[in-house]
N, C-alpha and C positions, 0 to 999 in steps of 0.2 A: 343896352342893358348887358351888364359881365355879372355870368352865373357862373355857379361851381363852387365848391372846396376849397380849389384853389386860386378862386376868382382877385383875393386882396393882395395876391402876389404880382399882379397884372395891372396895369392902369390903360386906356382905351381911350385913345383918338381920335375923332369922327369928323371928318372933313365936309361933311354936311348930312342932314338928315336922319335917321334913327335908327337902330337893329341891335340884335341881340349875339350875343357870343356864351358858348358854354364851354368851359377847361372842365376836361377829361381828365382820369388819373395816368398816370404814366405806366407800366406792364411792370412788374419787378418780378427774379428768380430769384430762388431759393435755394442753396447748394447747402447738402449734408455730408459730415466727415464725422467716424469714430479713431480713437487713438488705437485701439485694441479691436482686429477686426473677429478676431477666434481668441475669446479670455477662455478664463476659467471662473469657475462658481468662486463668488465672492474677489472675481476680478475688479476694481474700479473702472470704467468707461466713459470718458470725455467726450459727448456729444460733441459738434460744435457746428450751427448754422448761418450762413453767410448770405443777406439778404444783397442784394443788389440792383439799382435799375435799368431798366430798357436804354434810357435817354442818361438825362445826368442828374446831381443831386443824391443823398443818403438816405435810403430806405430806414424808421422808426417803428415802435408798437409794439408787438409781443409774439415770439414765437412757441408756437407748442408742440413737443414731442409726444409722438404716439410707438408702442410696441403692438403692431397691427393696428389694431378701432382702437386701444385701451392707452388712455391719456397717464402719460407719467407723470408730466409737470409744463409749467409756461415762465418762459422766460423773456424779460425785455429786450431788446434791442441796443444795445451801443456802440457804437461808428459802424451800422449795417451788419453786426454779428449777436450772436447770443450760444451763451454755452451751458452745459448741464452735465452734472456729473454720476454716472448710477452705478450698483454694486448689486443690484437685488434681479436681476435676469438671471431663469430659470435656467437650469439645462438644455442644451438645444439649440435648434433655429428662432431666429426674431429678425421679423420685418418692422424695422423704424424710419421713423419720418420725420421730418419737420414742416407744419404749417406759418405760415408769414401769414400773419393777419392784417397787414396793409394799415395805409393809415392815411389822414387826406391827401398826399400827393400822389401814393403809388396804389396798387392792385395787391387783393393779396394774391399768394402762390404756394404750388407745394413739392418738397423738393421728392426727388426719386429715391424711391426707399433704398435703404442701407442692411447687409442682411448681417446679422449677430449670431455666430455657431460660437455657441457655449461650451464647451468640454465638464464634462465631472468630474476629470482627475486632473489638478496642477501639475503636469507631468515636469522634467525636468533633464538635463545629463549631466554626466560627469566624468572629465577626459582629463587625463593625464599630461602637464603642458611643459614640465622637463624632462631633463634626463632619468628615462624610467628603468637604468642600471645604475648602480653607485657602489665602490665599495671602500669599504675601512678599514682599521685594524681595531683590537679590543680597546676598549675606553674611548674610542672615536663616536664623532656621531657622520652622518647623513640627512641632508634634506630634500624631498621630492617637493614637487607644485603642481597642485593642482585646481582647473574650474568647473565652474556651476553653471550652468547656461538653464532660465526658466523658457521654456517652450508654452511661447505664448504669456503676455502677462508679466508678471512678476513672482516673485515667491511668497505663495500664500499660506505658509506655516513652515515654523523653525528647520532647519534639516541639521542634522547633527552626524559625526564622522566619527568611524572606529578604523582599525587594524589589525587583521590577524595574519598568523605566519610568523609571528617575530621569534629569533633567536632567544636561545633559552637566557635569560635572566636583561633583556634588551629593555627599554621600554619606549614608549611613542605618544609625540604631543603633536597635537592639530592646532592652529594660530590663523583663524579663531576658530575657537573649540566648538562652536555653532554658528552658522549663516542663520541670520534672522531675515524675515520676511520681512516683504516691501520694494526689495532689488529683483532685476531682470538679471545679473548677473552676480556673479563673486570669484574671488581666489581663496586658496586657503593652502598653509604649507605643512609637509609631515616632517616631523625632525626624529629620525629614531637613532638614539645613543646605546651602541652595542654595551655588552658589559666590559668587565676589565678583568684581566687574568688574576686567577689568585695561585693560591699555593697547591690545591687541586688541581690545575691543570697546566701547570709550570711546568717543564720540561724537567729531568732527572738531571743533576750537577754529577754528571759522568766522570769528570778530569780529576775530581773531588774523589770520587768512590773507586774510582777504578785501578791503585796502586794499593789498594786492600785486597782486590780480589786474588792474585797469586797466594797472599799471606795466609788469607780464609784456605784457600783448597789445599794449602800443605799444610794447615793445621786439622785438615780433616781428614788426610790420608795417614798422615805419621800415624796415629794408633795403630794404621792398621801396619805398617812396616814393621811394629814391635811384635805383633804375633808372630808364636814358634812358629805356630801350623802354618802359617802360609811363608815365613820365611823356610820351611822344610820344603814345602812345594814346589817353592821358586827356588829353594839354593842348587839345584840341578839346573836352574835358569843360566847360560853366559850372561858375565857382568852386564857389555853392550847391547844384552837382548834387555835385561832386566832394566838399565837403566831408561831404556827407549818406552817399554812400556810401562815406569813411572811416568816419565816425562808426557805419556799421551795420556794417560789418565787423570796428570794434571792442567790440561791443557782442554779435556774436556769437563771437568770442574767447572773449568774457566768460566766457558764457555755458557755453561746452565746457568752458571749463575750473575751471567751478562745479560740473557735473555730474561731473565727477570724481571727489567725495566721495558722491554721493547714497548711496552701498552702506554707512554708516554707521550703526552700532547705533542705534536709534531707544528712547530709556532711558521713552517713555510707550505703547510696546508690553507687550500681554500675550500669554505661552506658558501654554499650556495641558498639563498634563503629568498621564497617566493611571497612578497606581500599582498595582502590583500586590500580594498581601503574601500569601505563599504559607509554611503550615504545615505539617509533614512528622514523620511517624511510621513508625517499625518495628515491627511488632506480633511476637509469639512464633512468626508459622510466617514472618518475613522476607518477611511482607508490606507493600507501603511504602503508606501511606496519606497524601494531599493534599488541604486544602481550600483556598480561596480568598475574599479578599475585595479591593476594589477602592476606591481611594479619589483624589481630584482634586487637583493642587498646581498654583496660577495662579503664576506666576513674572514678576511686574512690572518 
């Protein structure tokens, strides 16, 4: 007589006389793996259990996931695997398991718990991955590159990017203007287009003006050569004395009125301009999360 479960897989030979035979189940393990060993709240986490036997043949049936004693869910078996996907673990440590509940060929089994530290905060960074000096001339632009790296997980709400620092009248686009959640990772680039010269800080047309200025300072002194009084002063003056201190008095005319201009954009000056580029996030308890990175723009 063939007993067992698995006794109709077997056919039995008796070369004389009678006895019985009982088929045992075969041992099977159970191996547990998560995709995300430290998520964050409201991380996704891929169980996934890999039933296996002792001997040979495909473990079947149903496995159930536990977070400690407290049953999350039960999944079947197909080609000796079964997976589950969860999002709803607390803050914290979590001890999960997987049971094989066996099925008539094999044993059930249970695999070695898996530990689950949850974080509360989707935390994140953000590093600067080009050239973090550049510079231009007015109307030029610049662009930096920078990434996103989620620590742990994915990103689990939007993060959005600003700029401060810019040169007066500059402006600054980020492409893309938001990292949405769901990626482990991103790039994102700053493009900032200094402004363009105008008529405000154009340099003075010097070569232009400057064959006026003698003509201005002798038309400012003549009146005074017409006066008696100071022609009586000075006509005790020698000629050569007298003529020398016209000549220096118009010469510092000149002069004043060359310096006039000095407060003139200088177009072979450099501004040095220190960027800021600040990334912002709201995580699930309406916590705001901020990192920073810092980048140079020479403005020629």
């Amino acid at each position: 007589m063939l007993t067992g479960p698995a006794a109709t897989d077997y056919t039995v030979t008796l070369a004389s006389g009678t006895g019985s035979i009982t088929i045992g189940k075969a041992a099977s393990t159970v191996t547990l793996t998560s995709s995300t060993p430290a998520p964050f709240l409201g991380t996704p986490i891929t169980f996934t259990a890999q039933a296996v036997s002792s001997t040979t043949g495909t473990p079947t049936g149903i496995v159930s996931f536990y977070d400690g004693t407290t049953l999350l869910t039960m999944a079947p078996v197909a080609q000796g695997s079964a997976t589950y996907t969860y999002t709803g673990l607390a803050g914290g440590a979590h001890s999960i398991t997987a049971v094989y509940s066996g099925d008539p060929n094999f044993t059930t089994s249970t695999s070695t718990p898996v530990v689950e530290t949850v974080g509360s905060t989707p935390d994140f960074t953000l590093t600067s991955t080009g050239a973090v000096t550049q510079s231009v001339t007015p109307g030029k632009s610049a662009t930096y590159t920078f990434g996103l790296q989620s620590q742990g997980g994915t990103f689990t709400s939007p993060i959005t990017l600003t700029a401060s620092g810019l040169p007066e009248g500059a402006t600054a686009v980020f492409a893309p203007a938001m990292i949405a959640p769901g990626a482990g990772s991103a790039t994102a680039t700053l493009t900032i287009q200094a402004a363009a010269l105008n008529a405000a800080n154009t340099p003075l047309s010097s070569p232009v003006r400057a064959p006026l200025l003698p003509l201005s300072a002798a038309l400012f002194l003549l009146p005074l050569l017409r006066n008696k009084h100071l022609r009586a002063r000075f006509g005790r003056m020698p000629r050569t004395l007298f003529s020398a201190f016209f000549l220096l008095t118009t010469v510092a005319a000149i002069l004043g009125l060359t310096g006039c201009g000095s407060g003139a954009h200088d177009p072979n000056s450099t501004k040095t301009y220190s960027i800021t580029v600040t990334a912002s996030a709201v995580d699930g308890a309406n916590t705001t999360l901020q990192h920073m990175a810092t980048v140079t723009l020479n403005v020629q």
